[in-house]
MDTraj code that builds the backbone (N, CA, C; nanometers):
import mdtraj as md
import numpy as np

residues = "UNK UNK UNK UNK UNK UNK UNK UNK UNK UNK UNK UNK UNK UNK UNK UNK UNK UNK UNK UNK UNK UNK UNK UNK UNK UNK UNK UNK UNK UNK UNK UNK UNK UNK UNK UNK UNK UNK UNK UNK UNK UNK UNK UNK UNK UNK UNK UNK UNK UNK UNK UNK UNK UNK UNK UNK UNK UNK UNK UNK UNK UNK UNK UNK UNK UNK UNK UNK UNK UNK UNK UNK UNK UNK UNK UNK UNK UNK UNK UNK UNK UNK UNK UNK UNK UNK UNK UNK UNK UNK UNK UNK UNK UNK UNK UNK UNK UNK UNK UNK UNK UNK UNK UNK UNK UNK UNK UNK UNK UNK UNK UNK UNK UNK UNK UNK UNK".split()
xyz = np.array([
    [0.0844, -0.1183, 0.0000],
    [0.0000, 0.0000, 0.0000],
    [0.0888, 0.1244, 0.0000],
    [0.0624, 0.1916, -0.1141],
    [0.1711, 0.3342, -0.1159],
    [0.0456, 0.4936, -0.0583],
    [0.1088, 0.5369, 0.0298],
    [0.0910, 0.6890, 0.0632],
    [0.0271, 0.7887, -0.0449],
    [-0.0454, 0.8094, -0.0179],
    [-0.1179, 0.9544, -0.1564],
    [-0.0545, 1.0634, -0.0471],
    [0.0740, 1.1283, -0.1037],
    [0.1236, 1.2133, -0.1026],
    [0.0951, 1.3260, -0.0816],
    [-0.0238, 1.3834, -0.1817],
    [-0.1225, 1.4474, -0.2110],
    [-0.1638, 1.4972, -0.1364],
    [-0.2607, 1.3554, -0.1104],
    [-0.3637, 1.3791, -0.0350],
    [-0.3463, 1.3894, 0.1281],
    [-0.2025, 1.3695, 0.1526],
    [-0.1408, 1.3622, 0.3077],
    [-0.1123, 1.4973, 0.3390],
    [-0.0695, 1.5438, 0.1980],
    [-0.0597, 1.7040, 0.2135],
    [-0.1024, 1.8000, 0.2471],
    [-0.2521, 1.8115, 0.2461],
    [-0.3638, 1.8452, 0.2591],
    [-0.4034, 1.7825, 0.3995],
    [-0.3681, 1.7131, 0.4537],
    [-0.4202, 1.6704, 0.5743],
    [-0.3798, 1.7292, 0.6926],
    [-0.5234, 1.8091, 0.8018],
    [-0.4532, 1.8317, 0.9344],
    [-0.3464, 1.8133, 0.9929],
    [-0.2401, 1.9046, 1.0519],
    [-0.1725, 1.8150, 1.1661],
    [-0.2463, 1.8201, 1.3204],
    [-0.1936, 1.7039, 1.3879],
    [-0.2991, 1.6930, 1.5210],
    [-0.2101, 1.8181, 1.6266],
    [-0.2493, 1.9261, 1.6934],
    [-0.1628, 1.9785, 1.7703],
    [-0.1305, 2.1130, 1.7100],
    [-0.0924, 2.2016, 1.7759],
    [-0.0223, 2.2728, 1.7304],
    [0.1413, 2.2791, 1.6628],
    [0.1185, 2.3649, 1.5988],
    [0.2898, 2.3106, 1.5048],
    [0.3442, 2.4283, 1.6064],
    [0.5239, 2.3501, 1.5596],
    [0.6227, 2.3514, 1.6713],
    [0.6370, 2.5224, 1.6150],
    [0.6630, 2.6133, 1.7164],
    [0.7306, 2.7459, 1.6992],
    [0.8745, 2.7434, 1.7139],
    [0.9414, 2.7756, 1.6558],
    [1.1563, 2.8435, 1.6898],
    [1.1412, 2.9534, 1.6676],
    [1.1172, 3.0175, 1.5460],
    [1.0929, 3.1601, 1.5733],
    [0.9881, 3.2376, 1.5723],
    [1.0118, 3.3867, 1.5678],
    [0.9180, 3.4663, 1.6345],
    [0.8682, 3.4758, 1.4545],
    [0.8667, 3.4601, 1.3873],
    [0.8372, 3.4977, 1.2371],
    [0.8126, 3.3511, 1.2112],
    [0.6559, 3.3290, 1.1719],
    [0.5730, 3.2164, 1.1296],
    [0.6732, 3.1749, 1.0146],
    [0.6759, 3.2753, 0.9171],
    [0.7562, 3.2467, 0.7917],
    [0.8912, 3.1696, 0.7553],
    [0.9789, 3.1753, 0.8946],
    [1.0643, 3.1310, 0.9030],
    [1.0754, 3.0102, 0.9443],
    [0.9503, 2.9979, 1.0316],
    [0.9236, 2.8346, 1.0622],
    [0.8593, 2.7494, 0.9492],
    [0.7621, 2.7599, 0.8753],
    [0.7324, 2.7541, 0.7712],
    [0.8763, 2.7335, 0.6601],
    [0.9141, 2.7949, 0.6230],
    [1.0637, 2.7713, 0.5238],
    [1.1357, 2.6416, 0.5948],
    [1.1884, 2.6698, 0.7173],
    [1.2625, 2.5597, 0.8003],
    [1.2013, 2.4348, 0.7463],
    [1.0882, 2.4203, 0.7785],
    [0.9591, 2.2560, 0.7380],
    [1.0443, 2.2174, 0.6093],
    [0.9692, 2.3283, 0.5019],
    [1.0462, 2.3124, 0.3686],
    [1.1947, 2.2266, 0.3627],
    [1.2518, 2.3120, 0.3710],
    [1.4006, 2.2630, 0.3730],
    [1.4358, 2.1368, 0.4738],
    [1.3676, 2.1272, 0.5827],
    [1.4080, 1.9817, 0.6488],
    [1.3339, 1.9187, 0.5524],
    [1.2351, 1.9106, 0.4994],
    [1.1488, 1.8319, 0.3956],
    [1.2245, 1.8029, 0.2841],
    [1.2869, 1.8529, 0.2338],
    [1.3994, 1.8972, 0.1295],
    [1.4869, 1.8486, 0.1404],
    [1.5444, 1.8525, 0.2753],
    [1.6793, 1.7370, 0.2834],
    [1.6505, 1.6137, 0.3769],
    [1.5656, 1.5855, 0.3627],
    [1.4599, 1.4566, 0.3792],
    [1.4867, 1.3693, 0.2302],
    [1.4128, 1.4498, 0.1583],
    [1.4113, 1.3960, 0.0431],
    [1.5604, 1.3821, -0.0811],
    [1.6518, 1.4723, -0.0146],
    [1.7513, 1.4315, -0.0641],
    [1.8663, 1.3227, -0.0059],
    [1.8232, 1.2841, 0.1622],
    [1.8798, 1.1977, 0.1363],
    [1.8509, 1.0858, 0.0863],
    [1.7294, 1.0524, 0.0793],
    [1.6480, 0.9523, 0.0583],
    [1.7119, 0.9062, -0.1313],
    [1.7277, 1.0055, -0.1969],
    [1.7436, 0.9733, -0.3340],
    [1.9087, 0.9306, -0.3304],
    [2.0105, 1.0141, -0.2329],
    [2.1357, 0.9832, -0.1825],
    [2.1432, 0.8415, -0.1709],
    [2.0347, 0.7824, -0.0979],
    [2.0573, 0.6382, -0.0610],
    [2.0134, 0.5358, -0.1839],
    [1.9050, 0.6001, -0.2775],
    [1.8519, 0.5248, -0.3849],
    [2.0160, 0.4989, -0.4586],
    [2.0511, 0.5972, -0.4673],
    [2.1795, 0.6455, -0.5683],
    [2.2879, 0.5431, -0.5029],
    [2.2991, 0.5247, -0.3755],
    [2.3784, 0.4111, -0.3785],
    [2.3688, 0.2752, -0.3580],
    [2.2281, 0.2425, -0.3422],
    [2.1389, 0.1041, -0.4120],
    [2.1914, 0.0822, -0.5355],
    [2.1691, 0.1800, -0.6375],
    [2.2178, 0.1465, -0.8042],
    [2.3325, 0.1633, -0.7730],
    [2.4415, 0.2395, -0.7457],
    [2.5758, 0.2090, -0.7746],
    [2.6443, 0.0740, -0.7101],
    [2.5742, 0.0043, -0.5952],
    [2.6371, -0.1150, -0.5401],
    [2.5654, -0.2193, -0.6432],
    [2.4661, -0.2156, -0.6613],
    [2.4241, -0.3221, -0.7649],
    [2.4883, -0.3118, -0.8987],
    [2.4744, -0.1803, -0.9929],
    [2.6186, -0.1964, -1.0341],
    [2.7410, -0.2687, -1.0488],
    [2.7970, -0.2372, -0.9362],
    [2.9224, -0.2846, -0.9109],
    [2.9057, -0.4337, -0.9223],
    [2.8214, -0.4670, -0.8342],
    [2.8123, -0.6032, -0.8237],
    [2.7637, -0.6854, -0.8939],
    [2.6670, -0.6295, -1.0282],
    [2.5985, -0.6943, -1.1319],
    [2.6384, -0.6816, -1.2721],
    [2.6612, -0.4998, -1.2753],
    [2.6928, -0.4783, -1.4050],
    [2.5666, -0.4346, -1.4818],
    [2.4714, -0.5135, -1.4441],
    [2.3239, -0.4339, -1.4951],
    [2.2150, -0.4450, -1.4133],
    [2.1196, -0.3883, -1.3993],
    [2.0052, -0.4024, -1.3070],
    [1.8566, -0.3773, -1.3576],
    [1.7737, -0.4238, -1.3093],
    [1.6590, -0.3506, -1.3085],
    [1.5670, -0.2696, -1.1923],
    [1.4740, -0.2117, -1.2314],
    [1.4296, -0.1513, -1.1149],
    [1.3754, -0.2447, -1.0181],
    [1.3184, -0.3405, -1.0026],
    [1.2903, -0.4830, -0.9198],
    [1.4699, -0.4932, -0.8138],
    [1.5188, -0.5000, -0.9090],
    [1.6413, -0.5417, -0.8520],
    [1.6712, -0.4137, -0.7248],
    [1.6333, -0.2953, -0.7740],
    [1.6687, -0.1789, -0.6793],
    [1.5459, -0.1876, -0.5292],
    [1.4636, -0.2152, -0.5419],
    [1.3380, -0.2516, -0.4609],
    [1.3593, -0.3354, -0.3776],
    [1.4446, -0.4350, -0.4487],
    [1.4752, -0.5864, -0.3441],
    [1.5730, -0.5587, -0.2809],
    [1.6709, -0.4445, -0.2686],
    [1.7900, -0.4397, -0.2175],
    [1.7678, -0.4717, -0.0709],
    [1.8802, -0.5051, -0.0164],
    [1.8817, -0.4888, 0.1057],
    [2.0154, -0.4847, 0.1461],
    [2.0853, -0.3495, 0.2073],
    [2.2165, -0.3177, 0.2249],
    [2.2646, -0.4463, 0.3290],
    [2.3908, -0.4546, 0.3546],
    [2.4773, -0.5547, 0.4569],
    [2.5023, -0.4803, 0.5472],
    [2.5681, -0.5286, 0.6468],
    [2.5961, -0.4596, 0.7283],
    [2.7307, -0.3419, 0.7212],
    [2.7976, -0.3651, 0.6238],
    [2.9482, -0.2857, 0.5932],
    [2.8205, -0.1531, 0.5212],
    [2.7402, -0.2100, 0.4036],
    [2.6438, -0.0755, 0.3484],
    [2.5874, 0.0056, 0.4271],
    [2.5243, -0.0762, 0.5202],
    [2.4528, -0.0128, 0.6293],
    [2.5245, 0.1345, 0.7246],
    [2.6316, 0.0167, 0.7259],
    [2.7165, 0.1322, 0.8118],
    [2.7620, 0.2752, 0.7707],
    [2.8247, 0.2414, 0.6307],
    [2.8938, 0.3219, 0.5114],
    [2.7193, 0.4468, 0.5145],
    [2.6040, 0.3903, 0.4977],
    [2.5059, 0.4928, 0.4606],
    [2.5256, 0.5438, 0.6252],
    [2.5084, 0.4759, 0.7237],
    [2.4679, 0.5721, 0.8133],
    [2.6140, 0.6850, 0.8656],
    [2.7205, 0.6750, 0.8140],
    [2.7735, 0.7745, 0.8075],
    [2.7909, 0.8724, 0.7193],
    [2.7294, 0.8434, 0.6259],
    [2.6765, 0.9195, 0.4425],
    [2.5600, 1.0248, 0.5499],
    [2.4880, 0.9888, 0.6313],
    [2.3852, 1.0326, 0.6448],
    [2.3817, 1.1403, 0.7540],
    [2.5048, 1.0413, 0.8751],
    [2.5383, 1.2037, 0.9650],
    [2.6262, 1.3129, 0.8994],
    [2.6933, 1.2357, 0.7708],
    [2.8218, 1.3850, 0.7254],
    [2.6790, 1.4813, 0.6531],
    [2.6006, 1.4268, 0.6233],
    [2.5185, 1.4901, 0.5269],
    [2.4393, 1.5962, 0.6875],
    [2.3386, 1.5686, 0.7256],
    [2.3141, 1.6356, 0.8233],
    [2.4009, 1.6965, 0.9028],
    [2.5420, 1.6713, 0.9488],
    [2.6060, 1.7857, 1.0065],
    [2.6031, 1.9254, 0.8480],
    [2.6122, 1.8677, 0.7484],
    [2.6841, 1.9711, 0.6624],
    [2.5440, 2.0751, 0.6069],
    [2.4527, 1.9919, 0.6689],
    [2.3484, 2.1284, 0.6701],
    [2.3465, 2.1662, 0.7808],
    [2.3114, 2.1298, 0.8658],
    [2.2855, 2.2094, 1.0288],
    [2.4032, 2.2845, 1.0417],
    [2.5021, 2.2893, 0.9989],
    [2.6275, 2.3543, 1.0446],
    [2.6698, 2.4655, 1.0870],
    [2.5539, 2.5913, 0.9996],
    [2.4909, 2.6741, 1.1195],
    [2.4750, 2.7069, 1.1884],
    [2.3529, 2.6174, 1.2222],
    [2.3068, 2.6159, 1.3353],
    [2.3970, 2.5140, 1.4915],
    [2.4788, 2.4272, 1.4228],
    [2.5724, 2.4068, 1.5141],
    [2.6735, 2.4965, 1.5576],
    [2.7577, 2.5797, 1.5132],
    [2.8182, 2.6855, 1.4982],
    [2.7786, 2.8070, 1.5758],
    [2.6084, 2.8269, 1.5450],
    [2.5020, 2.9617, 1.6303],
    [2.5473, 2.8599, 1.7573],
    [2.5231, 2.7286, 1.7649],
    [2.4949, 2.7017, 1.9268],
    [2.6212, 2.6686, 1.9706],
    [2.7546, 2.6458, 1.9204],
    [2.9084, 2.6740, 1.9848],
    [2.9261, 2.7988, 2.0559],
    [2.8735, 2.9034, 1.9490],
    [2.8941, 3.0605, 1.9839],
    [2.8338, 3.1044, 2.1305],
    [2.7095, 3.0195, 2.1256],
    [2.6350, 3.0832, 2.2034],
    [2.6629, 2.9907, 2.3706],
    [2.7510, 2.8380, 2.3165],
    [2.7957, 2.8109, 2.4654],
    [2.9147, 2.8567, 2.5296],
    [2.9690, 2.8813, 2.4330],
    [3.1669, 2.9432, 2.4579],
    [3.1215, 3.1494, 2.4817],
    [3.0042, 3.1704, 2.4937],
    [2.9782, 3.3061, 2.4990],
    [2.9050, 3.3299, 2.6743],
    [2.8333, 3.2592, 2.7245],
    [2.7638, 3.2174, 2.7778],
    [2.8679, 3.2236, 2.9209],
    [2.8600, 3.3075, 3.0333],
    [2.9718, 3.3000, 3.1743],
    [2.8780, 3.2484, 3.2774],
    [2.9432, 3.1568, 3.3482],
    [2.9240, 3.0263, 3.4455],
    [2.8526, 3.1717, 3.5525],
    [2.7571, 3.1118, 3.5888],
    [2.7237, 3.2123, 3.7566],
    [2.8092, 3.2148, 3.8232],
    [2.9324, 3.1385, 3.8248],
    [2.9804, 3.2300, 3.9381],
    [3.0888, 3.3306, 3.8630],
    [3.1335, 3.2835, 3.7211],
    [3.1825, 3.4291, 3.6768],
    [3.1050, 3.5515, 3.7059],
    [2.9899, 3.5539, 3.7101],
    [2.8826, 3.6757, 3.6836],
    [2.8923, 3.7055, 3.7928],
    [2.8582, 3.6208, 3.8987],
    [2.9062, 3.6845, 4.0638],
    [3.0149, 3.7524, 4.0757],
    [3.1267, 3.6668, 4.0505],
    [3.2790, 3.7602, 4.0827],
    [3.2336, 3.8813, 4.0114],
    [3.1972, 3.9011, 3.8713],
    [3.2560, 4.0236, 3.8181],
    [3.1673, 4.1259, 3.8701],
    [3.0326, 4.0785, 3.8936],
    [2.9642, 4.1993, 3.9887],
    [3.0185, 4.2572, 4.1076],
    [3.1078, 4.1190, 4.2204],
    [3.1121, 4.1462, 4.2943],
    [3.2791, 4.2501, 4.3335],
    [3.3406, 4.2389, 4.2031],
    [3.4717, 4.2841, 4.2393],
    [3.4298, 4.4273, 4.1448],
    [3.3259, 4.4461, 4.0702],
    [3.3169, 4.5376, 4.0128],
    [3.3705, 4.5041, 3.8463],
])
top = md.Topology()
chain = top.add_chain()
for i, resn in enumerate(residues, 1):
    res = top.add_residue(resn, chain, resSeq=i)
    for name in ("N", "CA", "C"):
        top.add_atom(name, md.element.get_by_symbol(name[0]), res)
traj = md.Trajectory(xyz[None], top)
């Protein structure tokens, strides 16, 4: 049974949707683009279904890409395909949140410096 896309699209979410920022618009875009690189890794991983069958066949069909099922060396190989890929978008936002912990003074810095002036 395949998903109508479509028609999922169009469908309520239950709850209120999540806020980060103060500008709807920006939360809205964010969706997008995680949606976006959702879907690119997803074709990332199709892409190396055909290139291991490939390798290993020389020719394929689309059946053949359907039936795959990675090993455990593939498995592994994608799931680090998949964190380099997500650090190299968030990177950003990893970066905003380095800044903002290496910026950030321990209470009792804030004490001393009040307290010595």
């Amino acid at each position: 049974m395949s998903l109508d896309w479509i028609d999922r699209a169009g469908a309520k979410p239950k709850g209120a949707r999540p806020k980060y920022f103060e500008d709807p618009a920006i939360d809205r875009l964010l969706s997008i683009v995680m949606a976006l690189a959702g879907e690119v890794a997803v074709v990332k991983e199709r892409l190396d279904t055909v290139e291991r069958l490939l390798d290993a066949q020389g020719s394929i069909t689309r059946a053949d890409i359907e039936a795959y099922a990675p090993d455990r060396t593939a498995g592994h190989e994608r799931g680090l395909m998949h964190r380099e890929f997500a650090a190299r978008i968030l990177r950003g936002v990893q970066q905003d949140m380095e800044s903002l912990q290496t910026a950030e003074k321990s209470m009792e810095d804030v004490s001393k410096q009040l307290r010595d002036g």
